[in-house]
N, C-alpha and C positions, 0 to 999 in steps of 0.2 A: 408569523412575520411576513410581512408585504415584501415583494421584488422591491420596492424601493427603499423599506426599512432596512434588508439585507446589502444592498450596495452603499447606503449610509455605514451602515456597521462597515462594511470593508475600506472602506474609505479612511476609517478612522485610525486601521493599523492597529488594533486591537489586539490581536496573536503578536506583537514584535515584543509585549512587556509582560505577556502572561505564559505561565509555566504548562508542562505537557498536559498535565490531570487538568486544570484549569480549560484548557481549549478542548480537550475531549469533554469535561464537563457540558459545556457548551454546545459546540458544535453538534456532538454527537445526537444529540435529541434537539437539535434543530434543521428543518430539513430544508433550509433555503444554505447552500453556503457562503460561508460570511468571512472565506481570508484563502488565500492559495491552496490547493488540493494536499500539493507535495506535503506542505508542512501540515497540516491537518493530518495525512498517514504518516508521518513522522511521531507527532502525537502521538497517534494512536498506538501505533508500534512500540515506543516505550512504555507505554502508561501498560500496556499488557504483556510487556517481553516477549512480543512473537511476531514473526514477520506478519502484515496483514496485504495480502496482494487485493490489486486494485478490483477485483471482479466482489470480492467479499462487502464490499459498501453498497450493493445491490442488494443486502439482504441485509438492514441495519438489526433486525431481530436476532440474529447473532451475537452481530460486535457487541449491542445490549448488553447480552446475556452474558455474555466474555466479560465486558467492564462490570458488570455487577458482579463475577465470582471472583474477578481481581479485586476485586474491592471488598470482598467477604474473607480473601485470601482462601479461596477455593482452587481447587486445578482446571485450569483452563480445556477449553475446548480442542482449541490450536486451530489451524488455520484448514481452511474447507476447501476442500480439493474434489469438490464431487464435480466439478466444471468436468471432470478429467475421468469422471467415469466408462465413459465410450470412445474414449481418446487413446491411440500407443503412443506411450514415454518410450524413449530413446536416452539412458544415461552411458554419458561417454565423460571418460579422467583423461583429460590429457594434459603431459608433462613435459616439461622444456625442453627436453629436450629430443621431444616425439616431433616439436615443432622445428620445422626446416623454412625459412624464408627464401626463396630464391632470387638474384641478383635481376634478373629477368623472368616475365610472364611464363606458363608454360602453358601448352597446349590442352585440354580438357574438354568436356562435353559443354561445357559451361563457358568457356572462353574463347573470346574472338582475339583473332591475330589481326 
């Protein structure tokens, strides 16, 4: 599909009347996009019940592969966290009431008076 077949196709509003499978149908094996990102990983995220974070559409061999074992009713892959291989996660639970808002600013390494 040409850059200008593609802003044709968006144009036309084509994702407002078609269902999730449907636009992942689509979309997903076409590599020009042809309708809003959000809604496109909206798609995608139902059509394979698992979150798909935005770095994962960087390697559509994947997603593929996920929608063809949701589609076989296989078990999926699940979402690709190797971005995070060399990286430290920091998991922090906090509960309402760990949270203190104060009425005024307070002083800190970060904050200017």
């Amino acid at each position: 599909m040409t850059r200008e077949e593609a802003i044709a196709k968006y144009e036309t509003g084509w994702w407002k009347d078609s269902t999730d499978k449907e636009i992942v149908d689509f979309q997903l094996f076409e590599s020009r996009l042809c309708m809003p990102f959000d809604r496109y990983q909206e798609a995608v995220e139902k059509v394979l019940g698992r979150p798909v974070f935005t770095h994962e559409f960087a390697d559509l061999d994947k997603l593929c592969a996920d929608y063809e074992r949701a589609k076989n009713g296989e078990p999926l892959q699940g979402p690709d966290f190797s971005i995070l291989n060399d990286k430290a996660v920091i998991l922090m639970e906090i509960k309402d009431q760990d949270m203190e808002t104060p009425d005024e600013p307070t002083e800190g390494p970060n904050m200017t008076m």
